[in-house]
Backbone as a printed PyTorch tensor [residue, N CA C, xyz], in Angstrom:
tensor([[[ 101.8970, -155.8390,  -48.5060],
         [ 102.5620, -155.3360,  -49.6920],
         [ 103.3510, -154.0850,  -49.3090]],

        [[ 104.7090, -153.9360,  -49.5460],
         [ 105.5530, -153.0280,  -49.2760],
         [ 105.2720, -151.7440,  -50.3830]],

        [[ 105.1100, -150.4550,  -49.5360],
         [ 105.0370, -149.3040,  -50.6320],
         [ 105.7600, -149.1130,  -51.5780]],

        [[ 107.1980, -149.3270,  -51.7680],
         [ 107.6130, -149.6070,  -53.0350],
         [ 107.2420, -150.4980,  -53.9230]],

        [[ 106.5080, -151.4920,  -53.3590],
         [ 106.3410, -152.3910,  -54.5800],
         [ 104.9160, -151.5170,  -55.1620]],

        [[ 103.8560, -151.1240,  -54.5160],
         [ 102.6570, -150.2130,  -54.6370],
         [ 102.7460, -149.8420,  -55.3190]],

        [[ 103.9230, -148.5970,  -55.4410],
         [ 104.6570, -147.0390,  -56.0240],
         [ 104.5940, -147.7560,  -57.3600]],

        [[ 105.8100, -148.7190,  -57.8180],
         [ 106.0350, -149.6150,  -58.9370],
         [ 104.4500, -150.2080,  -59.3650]],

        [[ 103.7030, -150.8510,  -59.0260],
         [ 102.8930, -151.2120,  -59.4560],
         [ 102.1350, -150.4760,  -60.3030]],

        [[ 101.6870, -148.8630,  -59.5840],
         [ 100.9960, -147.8020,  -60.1800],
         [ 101.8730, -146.7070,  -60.5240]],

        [[ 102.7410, -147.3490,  -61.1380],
         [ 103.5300, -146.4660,  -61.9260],
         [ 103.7650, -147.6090,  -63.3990]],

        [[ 102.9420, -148.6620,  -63.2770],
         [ 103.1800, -149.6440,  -64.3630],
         [ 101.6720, -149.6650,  -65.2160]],

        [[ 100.7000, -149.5020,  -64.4070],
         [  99.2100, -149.2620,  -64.3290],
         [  99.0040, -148.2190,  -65.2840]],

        [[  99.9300, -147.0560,  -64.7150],
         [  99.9710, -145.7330,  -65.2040],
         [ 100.4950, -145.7120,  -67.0330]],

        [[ 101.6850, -146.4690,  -67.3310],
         [ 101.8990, -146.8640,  -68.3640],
         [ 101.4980, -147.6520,  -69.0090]],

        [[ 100.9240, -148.1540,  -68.7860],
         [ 100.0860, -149.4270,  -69.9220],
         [  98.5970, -148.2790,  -70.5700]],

        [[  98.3560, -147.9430,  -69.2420],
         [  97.4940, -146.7980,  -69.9190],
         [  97.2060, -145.6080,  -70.5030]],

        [[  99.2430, -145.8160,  -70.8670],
         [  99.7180, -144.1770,  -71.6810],
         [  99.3390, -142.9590,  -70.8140]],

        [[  98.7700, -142.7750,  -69.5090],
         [  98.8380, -141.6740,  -68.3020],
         [ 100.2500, -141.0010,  -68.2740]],

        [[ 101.3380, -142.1730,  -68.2350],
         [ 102.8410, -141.6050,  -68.5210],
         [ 103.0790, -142.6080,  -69.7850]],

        [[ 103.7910, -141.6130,  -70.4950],
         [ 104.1100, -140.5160,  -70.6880],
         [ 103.4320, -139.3220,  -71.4240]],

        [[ 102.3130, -139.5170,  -71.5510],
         [ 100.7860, -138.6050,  -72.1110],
         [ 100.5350, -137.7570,  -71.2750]],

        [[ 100.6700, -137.6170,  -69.9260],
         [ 100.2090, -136.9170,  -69.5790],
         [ 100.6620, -136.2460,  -69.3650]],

        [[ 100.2590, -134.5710,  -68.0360],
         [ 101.6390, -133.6000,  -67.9470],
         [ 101.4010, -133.8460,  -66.4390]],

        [[ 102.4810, -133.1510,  -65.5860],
         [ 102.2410, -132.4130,  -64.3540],
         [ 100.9990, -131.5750,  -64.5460]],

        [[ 100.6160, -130.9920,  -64.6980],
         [  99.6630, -129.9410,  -64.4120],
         [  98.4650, -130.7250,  -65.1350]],

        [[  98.1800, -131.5090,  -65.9190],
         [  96.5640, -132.3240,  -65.7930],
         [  96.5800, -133.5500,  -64.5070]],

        [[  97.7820, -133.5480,  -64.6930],
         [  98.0780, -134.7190,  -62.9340],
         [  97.4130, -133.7400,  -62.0740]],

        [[  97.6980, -132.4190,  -61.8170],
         [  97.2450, -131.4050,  -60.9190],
         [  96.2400, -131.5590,  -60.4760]],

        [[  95.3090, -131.2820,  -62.3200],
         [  94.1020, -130.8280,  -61.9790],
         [  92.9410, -131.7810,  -61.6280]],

        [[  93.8450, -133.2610,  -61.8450],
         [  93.1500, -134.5690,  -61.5150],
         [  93.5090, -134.7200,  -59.9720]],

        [[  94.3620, -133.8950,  -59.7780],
         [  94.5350, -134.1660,  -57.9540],
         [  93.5290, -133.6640,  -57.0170]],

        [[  93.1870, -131.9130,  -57.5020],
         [  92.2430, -131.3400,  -57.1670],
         [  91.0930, -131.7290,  -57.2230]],

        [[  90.4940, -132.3350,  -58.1070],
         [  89.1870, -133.0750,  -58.1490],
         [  89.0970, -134.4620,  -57.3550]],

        [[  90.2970, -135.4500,  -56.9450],
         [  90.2210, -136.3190,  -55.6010],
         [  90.7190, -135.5620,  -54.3210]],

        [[  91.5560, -134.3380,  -54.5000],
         [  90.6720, -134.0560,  -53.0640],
         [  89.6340, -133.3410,  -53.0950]],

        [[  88.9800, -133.1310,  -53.8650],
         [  87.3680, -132.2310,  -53.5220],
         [  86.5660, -133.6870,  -53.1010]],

        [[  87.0850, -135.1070,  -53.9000],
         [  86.5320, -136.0170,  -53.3950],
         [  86.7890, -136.4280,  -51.9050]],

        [[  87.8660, -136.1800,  -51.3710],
         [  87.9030, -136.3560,  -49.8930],
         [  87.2350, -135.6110,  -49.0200]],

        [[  87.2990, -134.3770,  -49.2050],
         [  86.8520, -133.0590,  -48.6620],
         [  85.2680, -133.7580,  -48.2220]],

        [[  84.6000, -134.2030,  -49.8370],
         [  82.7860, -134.2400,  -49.3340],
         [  83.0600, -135.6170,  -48.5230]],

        [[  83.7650, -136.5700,  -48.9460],
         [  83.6130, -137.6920,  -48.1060],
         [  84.0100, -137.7820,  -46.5390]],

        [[  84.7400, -136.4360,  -46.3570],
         [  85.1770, -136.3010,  -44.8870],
         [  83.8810, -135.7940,  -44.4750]],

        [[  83.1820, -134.7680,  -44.8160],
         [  82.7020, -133.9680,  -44.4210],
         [  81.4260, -134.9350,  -43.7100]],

        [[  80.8330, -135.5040,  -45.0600],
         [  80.0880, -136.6330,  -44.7900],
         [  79.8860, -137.7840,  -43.9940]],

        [[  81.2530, -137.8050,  -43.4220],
         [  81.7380, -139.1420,  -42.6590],
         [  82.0480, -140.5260,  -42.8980]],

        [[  82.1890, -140.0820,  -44.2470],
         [  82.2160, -141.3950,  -44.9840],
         [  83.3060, -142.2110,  -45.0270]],

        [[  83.3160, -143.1910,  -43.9810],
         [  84.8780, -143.7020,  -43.9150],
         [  85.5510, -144.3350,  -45.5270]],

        [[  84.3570, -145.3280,  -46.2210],
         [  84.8730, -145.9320,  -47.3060],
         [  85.3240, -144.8960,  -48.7030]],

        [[  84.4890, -144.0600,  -48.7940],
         [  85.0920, -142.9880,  -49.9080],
         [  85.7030, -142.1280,  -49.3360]],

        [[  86.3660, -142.1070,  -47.8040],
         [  87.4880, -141.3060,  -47.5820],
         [  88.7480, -142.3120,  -47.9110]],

        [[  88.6910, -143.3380,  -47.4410],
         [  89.7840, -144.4890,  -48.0530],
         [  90.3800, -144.8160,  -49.3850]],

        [[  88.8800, -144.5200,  -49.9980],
         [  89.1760, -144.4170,  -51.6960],
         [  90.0260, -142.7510,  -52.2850]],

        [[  89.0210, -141.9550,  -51.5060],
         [  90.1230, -140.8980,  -52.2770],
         [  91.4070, -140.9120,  -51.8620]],

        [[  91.2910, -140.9140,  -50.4380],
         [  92.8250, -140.8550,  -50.5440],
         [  93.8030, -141.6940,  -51.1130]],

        [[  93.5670, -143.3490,  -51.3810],
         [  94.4310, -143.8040,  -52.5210],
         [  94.2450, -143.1780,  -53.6530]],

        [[  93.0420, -142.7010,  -53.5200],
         [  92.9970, -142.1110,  -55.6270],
         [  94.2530, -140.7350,  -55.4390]],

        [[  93.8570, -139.9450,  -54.6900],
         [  95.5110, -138.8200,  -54.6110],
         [  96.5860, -139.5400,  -54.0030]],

        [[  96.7560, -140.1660,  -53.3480],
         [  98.2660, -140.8730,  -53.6650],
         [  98.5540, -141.5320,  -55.2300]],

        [[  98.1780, -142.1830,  -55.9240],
         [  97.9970, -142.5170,  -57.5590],
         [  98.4250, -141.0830,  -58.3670]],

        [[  97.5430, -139.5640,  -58.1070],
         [  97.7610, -139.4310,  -58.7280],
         [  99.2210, -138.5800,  -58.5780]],

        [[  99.5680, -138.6750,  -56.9680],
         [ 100.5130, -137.8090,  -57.0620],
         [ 101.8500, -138.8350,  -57.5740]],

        [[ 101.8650, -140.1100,  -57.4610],
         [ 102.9290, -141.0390,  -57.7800],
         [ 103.3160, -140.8030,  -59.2020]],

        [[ 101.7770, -140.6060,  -60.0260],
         [ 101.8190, -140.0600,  -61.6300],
         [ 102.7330, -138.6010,  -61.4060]],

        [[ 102.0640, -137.7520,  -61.2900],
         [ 103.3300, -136.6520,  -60.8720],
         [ 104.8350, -136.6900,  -60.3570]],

        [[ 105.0730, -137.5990,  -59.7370],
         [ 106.5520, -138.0090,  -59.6810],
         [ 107.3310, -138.3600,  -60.8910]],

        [[ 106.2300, -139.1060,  -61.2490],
         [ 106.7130, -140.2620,  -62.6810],
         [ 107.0710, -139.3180,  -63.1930]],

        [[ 106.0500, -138.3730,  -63.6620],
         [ 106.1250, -137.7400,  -64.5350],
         [ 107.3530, -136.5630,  -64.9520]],

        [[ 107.7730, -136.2670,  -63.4230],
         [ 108.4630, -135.1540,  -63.4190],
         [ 109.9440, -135.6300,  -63.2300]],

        [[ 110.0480, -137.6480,  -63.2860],
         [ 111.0690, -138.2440,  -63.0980],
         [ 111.9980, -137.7980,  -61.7260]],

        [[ 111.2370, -137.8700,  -60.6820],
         [ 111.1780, -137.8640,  -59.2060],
         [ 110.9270, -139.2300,  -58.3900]],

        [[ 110.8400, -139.5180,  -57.4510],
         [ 110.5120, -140.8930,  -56.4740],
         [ 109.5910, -140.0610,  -55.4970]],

        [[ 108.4520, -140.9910,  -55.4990],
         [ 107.4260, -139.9740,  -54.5520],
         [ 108.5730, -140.2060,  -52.9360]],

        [[ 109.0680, -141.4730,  -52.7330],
         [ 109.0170, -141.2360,  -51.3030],
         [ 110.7160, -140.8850,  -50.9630]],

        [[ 111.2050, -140.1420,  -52.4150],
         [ 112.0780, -139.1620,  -51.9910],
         [ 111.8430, -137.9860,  -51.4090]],

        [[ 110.1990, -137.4810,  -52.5190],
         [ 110.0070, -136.3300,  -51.9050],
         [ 109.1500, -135.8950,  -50.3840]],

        [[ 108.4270, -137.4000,  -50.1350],
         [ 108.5320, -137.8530,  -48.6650],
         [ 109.2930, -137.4750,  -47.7910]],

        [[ 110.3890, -137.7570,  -48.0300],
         [ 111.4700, -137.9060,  -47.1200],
         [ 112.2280, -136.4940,  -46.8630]],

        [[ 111.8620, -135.4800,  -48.3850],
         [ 112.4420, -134.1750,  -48.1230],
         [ 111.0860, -133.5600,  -47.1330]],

        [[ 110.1640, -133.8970,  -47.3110],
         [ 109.2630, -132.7060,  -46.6490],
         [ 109.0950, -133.3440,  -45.2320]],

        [[ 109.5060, -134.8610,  -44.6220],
         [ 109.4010, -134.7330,  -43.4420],
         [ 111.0200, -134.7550,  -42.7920]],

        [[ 112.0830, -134.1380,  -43.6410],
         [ 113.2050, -133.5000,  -43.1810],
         [ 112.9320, -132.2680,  -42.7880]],

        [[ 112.1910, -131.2670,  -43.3710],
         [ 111.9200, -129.8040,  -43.5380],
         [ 111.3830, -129.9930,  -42.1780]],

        [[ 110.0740, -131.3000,  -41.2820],
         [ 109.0370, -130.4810,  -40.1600],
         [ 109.7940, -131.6420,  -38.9880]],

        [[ 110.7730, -132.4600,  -39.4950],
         [ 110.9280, -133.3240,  -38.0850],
         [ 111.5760, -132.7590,  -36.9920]],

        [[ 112.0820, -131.4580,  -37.1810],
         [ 112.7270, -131.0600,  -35.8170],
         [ 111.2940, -129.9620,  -35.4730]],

        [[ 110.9800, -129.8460,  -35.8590],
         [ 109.8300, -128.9170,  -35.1230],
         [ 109.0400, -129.3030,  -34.1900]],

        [[ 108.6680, -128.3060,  -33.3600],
         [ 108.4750, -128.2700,  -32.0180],
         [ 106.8350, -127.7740,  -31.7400]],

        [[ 105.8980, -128.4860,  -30.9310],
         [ 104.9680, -127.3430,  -31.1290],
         [ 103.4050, -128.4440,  -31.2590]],

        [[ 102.3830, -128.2040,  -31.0340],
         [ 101.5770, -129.1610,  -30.6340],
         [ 100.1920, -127.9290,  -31.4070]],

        [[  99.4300, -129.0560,  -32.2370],
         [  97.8760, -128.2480,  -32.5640],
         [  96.7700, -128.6170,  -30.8490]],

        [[  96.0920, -127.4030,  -30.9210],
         [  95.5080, -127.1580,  -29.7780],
         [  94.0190, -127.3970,  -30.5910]],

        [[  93.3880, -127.7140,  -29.4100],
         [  92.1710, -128.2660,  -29.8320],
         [  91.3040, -127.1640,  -30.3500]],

        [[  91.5730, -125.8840,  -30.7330],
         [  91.3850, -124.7610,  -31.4750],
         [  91.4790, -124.9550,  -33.5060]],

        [[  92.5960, -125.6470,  -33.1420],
         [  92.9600, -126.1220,  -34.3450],
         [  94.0840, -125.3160,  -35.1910]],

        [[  94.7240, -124.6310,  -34.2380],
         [  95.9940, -123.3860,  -34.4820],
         [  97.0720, -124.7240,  -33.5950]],

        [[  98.4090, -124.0120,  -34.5040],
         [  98.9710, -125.0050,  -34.2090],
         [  99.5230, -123.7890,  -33.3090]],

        [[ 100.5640, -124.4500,  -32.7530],
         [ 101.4120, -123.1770,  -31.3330],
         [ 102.7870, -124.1540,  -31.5630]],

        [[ 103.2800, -123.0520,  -32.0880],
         [ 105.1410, -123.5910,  -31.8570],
         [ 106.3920, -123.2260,  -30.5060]],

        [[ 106.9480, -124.3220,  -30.4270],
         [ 107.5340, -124.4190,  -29.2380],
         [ 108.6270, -123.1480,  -29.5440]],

        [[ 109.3560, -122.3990,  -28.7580],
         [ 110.1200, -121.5490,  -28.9780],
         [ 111.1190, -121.8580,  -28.3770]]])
C-alpha cells in the first residue's frame, strides 16, 4: 500500500469520526504527546510490537494535524528533509552528533 493512499485513508477514518473537523491542532498535540510517552515506555521496555503500534498511532495523529491545519503531511516531509539533506556530520557512539565543517 502506497503512503499516499495510507495518508488518504486516515484522513477519511479521521472524518467519519468527526476528529476533522472537531478537532484542533493543539488537542491533535496533546494526543501526540501521550503516543509518544507511548513509544518512549515501549522503547524503553523493548517492546518491538507496541513500539510499531505507537509509532503508527503518531503518524495518525500527526496526518490529523496536517488535515487539520490544511497542509500535506509529506509536504512537510519533504520541507524538513530539505532543511538536513545537505548536512554533513555523523552521531558518534556517544550519542552527540559532530558536524562536518
Amino acid at each position: 500500500m502506497s503512503f499516499a493512499k495510507l495518508e488518504l485513508d486516515v484522513i477519511r477514518w479521521s472524518e467519519a469520526r468527526k476528529i476533522i473537523p472537531n478537532s484542533t491542532p493543539i488537542s491533535q498535540l496533546c494526543k501526540l504527546e501521550k503516543e509518544v510517552n507511548e513509544l518512549r515506555d515501549a522503547l524503553f521496555e523493548s517492546n518491538m510490537e507496541e513500539s510499531v503500534d505507537a509509532i503508527g498511532d503518531c503518524a495518525v495523529v500527526l496526518i490529523n494535524i496536517c488535515a487539520l491545519l490544511d497542509v500535506n503531511f509529506t509536504d512537510c516531509l519533504a520541507h524538513a528533509y530539505d532543511q538536513i539533506k545537505d548536512r554533513k556530520g555523523t552521531l558518534g557512539k556517544d550519542g552527540i552528533f559532530v558536524k562536518e565543517t
